[in-house]
N, C-alpha and C positions, 0 to 999 in steps of 0.2 A: 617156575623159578624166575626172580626177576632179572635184570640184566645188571643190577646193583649185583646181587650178590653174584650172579655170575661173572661180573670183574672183580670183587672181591676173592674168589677162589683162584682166578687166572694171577690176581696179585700175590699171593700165600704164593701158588706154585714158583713164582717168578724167584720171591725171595729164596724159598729153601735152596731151585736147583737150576736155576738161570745160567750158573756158569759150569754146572756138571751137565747139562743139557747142550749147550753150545759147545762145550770138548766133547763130549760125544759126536756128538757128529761133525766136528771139527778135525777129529783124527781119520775119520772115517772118508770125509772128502776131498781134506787135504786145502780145504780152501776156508779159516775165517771168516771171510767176508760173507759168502753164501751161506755159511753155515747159521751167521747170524739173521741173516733175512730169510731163510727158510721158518727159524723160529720165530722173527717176530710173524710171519704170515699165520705161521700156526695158531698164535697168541689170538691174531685177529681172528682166527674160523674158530677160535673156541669162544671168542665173546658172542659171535653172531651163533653158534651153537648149543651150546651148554643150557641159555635162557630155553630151550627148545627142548633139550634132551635131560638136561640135570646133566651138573657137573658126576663126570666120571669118577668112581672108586678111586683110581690110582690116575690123578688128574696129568703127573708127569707120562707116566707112559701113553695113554692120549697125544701130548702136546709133540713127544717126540714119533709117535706113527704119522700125525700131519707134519710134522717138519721133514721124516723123509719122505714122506711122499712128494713134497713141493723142491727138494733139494734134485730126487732121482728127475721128474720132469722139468726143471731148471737148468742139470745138467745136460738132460737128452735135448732140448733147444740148443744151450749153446754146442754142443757138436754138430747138430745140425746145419748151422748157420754156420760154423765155421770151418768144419770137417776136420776139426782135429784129431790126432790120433788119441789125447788121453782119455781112457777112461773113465765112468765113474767107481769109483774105488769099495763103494758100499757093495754088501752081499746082502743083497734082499732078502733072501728068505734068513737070514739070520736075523735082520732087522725086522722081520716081522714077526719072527717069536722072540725078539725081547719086548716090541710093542704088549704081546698077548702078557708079558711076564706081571709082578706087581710093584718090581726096580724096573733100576736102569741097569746097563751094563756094565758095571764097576765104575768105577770113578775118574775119567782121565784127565781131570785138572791140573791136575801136576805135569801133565806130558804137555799141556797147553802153555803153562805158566813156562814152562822151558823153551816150548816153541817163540814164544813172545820177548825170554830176555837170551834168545841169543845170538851172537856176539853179530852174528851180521847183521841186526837190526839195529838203527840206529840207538845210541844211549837214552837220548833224549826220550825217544818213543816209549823204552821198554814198560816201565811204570805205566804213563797213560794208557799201555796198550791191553796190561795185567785189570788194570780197573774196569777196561769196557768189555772185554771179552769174558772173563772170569767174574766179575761184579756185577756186571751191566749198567754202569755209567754210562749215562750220555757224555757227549761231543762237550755240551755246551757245559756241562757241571764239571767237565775234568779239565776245560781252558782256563776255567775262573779259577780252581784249586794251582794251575801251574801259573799261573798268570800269562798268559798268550791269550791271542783271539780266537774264538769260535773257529772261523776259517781255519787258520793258521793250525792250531790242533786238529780239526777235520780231518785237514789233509794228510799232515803228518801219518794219523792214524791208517788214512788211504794207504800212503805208501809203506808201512807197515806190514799190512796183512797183503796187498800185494807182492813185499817179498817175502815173507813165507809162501806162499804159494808159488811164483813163478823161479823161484831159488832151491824147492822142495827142501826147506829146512824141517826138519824131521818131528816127529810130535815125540819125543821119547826122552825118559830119564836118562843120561847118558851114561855113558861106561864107565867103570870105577875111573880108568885111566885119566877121562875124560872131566870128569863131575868137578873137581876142584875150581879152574876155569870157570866153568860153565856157572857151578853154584853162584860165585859170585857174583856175576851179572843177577843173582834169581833172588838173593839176599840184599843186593844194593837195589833193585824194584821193590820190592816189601818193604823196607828199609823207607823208601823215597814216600810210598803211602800212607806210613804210620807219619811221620813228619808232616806230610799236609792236616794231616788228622788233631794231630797236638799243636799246632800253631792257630788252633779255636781252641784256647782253653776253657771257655761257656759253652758250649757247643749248639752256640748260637746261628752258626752259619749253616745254613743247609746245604752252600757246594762242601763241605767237609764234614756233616754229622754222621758220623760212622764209620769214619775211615780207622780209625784208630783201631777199631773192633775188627772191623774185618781183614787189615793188614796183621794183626795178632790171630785170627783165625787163619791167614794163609802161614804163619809162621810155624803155629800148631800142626797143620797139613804136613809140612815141610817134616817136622821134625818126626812126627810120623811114619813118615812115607822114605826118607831118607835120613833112618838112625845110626848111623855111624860113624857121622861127621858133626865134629862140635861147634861148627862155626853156627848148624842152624840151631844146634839149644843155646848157643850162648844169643845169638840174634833175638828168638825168643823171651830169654829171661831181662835183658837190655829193654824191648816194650814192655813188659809183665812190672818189672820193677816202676817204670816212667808213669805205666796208666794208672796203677796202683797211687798214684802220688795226685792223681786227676782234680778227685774233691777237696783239694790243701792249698790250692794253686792260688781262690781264689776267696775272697772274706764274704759274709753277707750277704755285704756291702758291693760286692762284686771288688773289691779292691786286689791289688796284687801282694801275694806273697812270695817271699823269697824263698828257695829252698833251706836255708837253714833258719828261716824262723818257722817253719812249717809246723805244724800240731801234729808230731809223731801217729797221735792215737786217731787222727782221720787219714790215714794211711790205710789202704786195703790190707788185711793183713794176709787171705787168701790169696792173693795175686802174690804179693810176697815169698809167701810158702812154698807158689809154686815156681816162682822164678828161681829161687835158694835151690830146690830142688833138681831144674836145668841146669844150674851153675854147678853142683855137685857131680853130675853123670857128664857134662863138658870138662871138667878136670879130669875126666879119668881116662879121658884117652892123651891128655900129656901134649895137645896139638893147640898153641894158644895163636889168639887171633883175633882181631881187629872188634868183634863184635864179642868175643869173650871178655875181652880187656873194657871193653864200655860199661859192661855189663857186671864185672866186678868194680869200676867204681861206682855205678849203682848201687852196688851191695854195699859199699864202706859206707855210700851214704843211708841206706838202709839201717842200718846197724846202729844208728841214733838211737832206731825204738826200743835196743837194749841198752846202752851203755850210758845214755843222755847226752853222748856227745861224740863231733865227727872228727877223726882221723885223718886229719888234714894231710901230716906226713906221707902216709899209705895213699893215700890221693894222689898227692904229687908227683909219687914214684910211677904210679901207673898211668900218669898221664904223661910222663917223661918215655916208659915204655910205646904208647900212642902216639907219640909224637915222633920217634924213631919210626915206627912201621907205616904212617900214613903222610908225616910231611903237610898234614893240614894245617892251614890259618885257622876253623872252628877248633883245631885239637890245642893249637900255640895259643890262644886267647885263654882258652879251660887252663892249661900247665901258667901259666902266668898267674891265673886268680888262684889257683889251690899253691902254687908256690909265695905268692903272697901272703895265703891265711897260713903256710906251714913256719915262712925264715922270715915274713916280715913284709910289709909292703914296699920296703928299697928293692929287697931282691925279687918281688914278682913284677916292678917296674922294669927293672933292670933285663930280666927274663923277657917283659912285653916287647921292649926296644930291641932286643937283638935279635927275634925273630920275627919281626912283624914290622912290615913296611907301611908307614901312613900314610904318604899318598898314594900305595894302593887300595888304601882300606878307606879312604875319604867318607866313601858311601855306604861304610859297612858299619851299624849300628852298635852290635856286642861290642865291638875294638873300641868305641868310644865308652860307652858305659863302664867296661872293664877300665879304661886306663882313665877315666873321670876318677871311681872309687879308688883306684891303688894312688891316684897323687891325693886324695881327700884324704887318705892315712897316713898320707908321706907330712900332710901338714903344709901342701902347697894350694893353699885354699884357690888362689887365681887362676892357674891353671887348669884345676878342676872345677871349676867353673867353667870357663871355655870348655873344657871338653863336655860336662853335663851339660850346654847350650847345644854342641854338635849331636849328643845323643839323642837328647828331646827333639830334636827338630827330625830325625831323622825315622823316630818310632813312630807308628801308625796303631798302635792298641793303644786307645785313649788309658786305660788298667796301669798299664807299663807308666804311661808318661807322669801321670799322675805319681807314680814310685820317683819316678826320678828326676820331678820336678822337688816333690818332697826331700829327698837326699841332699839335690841342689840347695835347698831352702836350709838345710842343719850346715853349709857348708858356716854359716855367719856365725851360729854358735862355736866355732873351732875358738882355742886358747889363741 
């Protein structure tokens, strides 16, 4: 065998089970950090391997027999060197008839993914830390998605997985009592991944191609793994709806579309389907919430593909409820533009001014574009002008600016 294909097989395994590989044995040692350089070691003796022997039948279980082997005598060094009292946590002989098996040992990503968003780790961290550990992001591809420096994320990450480990924050779904808490921190990291994902609407960038997907696969896992809380089907069907919307976003021509001029019928309609269908089994436990509420006005906007037309009203109302439970600037910008398209653009002006402070939003792009278009409706062409100058200048998707230099440009046709 060559050593092409032999990184190509070690690639395949990488993708399928990189982050069920690394909670495996992340639960098991109790440390992150070693858990993931035991595997990449592994990675490495199986490139130098495999050319030699032929990639193994069940190439994960392979990868995870060298990973503990190189974790238990990593660990027996550092007691060594340090005489510490903790142990290694692993029970070899159990790990070495899951090695012989043709799995892994169940799946403990989710026990991972909780160890990472919680609450004692810093906010910041928790997302970046979901991507490297569970995804296997580098350092340097999850600085550029947050915009920080290489370094500066490095470390973070460092101090991360060091306190899991020296805090023994626990690998484990938590206790009913427990889970509400907790979920959210694990909902607002999924949450934060799909967002870097859809801000490449081409999915031209490769520190973001795929994010979208795989924060939708960790959503899926979620709702899976813990069915009886609606906040994670409605979080679910909130991305399901968005990506379904993917291929509308954008013309040709690459140009931008806006969501209501969107061509309904290049809307995924299975994504759809199956969001409608999260939305429905989230209503029935009667428990609504921040990602429910998103996610049905998703739905209203959905709901073009039958009716040919949006519900502005029903919009408004649900984002007046969003606006109530989250106190967001993003949620006050959205209530302003659908209370515009509902009573008129005086009153989604009016709406924008009473909750939204300008000079703290100076730098913040939406607030301008929004209250450029609500004074272009009001018929105050000047002032939307200045403002469409503050939003262009302040967009960085050539797609966008281009929409909103055009906008700018119909302001001269106004009566």
């Amino acid at each position: 065998m060559s050593g092409a294909e032999a990184g190509r097989a070690a690639e395949a395994a990488a993708r399928r089970s990189y982050g069920k590989l690394v909670a495996w044995l992340a639960t098991q040692t109790r440390d992150v950090a070693a858990a993931e350089d035991a595997l990449a070691e592994a990675f490495a003796s199986a490139l130098e391997t495999w050319p030699r022997t032929g990639v193994p039948r069940v190439p994960e279980a392979w990868l995870l027999a060298a990973a503990r082997r190189r974790a238990i005598d990593a660990g027996r060094r550092a007691r060594t060197r340090s005489n510490a009292e903790r142990e290694i946590t692993m029970r070899i002989e159990e790990l070495e008839a899951e090695a012989a098996k043709d799995g892994l040992h169940g799946d403990d990503r989710l026990r991972l993914i909780f160890a990472c968003a919680h609450p004692a780790i810093d906010a910041g961290a928790r997302a970046p830390l979901i991507l490297q550990t569970i995804l296997g992001f580098d350092a340097a591809a999850i600085a550029s998605a947050f915009l920080v420096s290489p370094t500066s994320m490095g470390q973070r990450l460092v101090r991360a997985k060091r306190k899991i480990r020296d805090a023994g924050i626990p690998f484990a779904v938590p206790e009913p009592a427990e889970l509400p808490a907790r979920l959210d921190a694990v909902l607002d990291a999924v949450y934060a991944v799909f967002t870097q994902g859809w801000a490449d609407p081409a999915g031209v960038d490769p520190k973001s191609r795929g994010l979208t997907e795989e924060a939708i696969w960790l959503a899926r896992l979620l709702t899976a793994v813990v069915p009886d809380e609606p906040e994670t089907a409605g979080l679910a069907a909130l991305m399901l709806y968005a990506e379904a919307r993917r291929g509308a976003r954008r013309s040709v021509d690459g140009d931008f579309i806006p969501l209501s001029e969107q061509d309904t019928s290049a809307w995924n309609a299975g994504l759809i389907a199956e969001a409608e269908a999260l939305m429905l089994k989230a209503a029935a436990w009667r428990r609504p919430g921040r990602f429910q509420i998103e996610a049905a006005i998703q739905s209203a906007h959905a709901n073009r593909r039958r009716t040919g037309h949006t519900d502005w009203p029903a919009i408004a109302e649900l984002y007046e409820a969003l606006y109530a439970l989250t106190g967001s600037v993003v949620v006050a910008i959205n209530r302003a533009v659908a209370i515009g398209e509902a009573q008129g653009a005086a009153a989604g002006l009016t709406t924008l001014d009473g909750s939204c402070d300008a000079t703290r939003l100076d730098a913040y792009q939406p607030y301008w574009a929004a209250r450029a278009e609500l004074l272009a409706r009001t018929g105050d062409a000047s002032a939307a002008h200045a403002a469409y100058d503050r939003a262009i200048g302040l967009e960085t998707d050539p797609a966008l600016r281009r929409f909103l230099q055009g906008r700018q440009g119909a302001l001269d046709r106004l009566p």
